[in-house]
C-alpha beads as a LAMMPS data file, in Angstrom:
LAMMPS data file: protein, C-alpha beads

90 atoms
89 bonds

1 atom types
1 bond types

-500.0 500.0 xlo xhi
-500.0 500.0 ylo yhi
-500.0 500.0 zlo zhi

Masses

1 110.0

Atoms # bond

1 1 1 240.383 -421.789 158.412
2 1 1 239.241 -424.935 156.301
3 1 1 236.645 -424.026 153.505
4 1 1 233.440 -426.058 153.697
5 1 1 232.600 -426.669 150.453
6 1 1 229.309 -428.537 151.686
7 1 1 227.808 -424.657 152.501
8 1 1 229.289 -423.812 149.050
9 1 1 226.612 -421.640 146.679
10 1 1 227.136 -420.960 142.838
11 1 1 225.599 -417.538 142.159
12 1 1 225.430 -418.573 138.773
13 1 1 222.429 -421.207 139.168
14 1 1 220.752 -418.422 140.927
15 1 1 221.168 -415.403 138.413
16 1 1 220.553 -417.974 135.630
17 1 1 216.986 -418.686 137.735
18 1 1 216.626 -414.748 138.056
19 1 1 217.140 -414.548 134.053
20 1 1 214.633 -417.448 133.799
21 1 1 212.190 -416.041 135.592
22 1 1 212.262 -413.007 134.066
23 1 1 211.885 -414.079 130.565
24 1 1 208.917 -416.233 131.399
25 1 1 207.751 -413.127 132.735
26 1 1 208.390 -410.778 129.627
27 1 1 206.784 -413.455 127.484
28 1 1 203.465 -413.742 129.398
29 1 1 203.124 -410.125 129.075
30 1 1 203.813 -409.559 125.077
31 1 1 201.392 -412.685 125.131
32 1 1 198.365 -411.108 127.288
33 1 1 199.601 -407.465 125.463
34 1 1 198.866 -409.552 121.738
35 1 1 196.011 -411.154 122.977
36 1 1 193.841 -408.210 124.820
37 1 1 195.342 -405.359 123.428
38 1 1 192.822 -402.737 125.560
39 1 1 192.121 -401.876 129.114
40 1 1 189.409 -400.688 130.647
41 1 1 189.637 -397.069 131.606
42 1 1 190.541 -396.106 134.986
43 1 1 188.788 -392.546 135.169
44 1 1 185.746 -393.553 133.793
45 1 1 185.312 -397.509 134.901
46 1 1 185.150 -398.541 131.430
47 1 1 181.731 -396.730 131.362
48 1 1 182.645 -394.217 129.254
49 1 1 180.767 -391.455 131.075
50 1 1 182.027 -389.078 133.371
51 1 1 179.516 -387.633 135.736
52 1 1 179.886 -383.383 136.141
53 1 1 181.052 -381.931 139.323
54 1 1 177.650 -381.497 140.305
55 1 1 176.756 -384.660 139.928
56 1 1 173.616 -384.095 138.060
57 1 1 174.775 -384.717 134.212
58 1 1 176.940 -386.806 132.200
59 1 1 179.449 -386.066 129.323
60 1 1 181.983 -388.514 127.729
61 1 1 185.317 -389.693 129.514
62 1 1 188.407 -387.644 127.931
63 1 1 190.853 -389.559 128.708
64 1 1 189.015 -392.806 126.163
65 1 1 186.874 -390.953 124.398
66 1 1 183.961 -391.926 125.492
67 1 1 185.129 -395.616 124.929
68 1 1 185.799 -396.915 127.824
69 1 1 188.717 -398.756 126.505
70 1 1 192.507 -397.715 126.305
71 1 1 195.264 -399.348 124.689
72 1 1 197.732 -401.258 127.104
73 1 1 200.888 -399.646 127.661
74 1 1 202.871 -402.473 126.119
75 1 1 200.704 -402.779 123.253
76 1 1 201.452 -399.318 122.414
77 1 1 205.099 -400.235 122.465
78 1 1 204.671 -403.240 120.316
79 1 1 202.899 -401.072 117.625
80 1 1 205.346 -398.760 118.083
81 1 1 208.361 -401.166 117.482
82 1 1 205.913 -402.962 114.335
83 1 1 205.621 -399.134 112.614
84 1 1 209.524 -398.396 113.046
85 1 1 209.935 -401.868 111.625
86 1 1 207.734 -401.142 108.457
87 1 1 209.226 -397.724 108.033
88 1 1 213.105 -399.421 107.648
89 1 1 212.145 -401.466 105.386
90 1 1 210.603 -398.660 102.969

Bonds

1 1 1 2
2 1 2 3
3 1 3 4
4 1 4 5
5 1 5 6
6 1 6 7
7 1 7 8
8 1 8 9
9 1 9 10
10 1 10 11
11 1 11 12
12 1 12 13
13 1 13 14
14 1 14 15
15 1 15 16
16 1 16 17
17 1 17 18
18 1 18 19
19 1 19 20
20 1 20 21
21 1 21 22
22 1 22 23
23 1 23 24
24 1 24 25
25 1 25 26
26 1 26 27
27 1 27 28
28 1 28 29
29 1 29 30
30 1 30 31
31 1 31 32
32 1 32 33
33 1 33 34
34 1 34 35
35 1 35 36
36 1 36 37
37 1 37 38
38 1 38 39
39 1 39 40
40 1 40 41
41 1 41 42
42 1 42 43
43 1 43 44
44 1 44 45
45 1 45 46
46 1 46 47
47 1 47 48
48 1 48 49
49 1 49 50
50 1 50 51
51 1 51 52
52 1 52 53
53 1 53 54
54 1 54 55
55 1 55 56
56 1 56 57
57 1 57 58
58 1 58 59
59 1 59 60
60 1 60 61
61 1 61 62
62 1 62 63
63 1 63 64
64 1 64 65
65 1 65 66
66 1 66 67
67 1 67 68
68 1 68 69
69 1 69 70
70 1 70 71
71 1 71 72
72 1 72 73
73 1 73 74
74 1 74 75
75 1 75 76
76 1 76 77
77 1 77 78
78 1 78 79
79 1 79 80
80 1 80 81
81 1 81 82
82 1 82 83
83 1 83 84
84 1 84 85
85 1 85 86
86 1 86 87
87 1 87 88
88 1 88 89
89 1 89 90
């Protein structure tokens, strides 16, 4: 059986797009993490008020603190990284 070498695929041009992709990725998100380092809260709305079972009073979120702003998970990891980073060079 001849080998067509028209139908021919490198898998290299495609994991070297998959490797592409996902570093454009990464860096968007360390970029948005930098930029707006909190969330709103999902239990409260960003409110900072959570309403009693009853529904007839208010007390503050838990979860934020009566904030109703949490730090983004990868934000938490870059501070995380930027403290073990300052502690090596002590």
């Amino acid at each position: 059986m001849p080998a067509l070498a028209a139908t021919a695929t490198t898998h290299a041009s495609v994991a070297a797009l998959l490797f592409l992709t996902l570093t454009i990725v990464t860096l968007g998100y360390v970029l948005g993490c930098w930029l707006y380092p909190f969330t709103t809260c999902r239990r409260c709305h960003g409110t900072g008020k959570r309403r009693s079972p009853f529904g007839r009073s208010f007390g503050l979120c838990r979860r934020c603190d009566g904030n109703g702003r949490l730090l983004r998970t990868g934000r938490r990891a870059l501070n995380y990284l930027r403290a073990l980073h300052d502690k090596a060079d002590r």
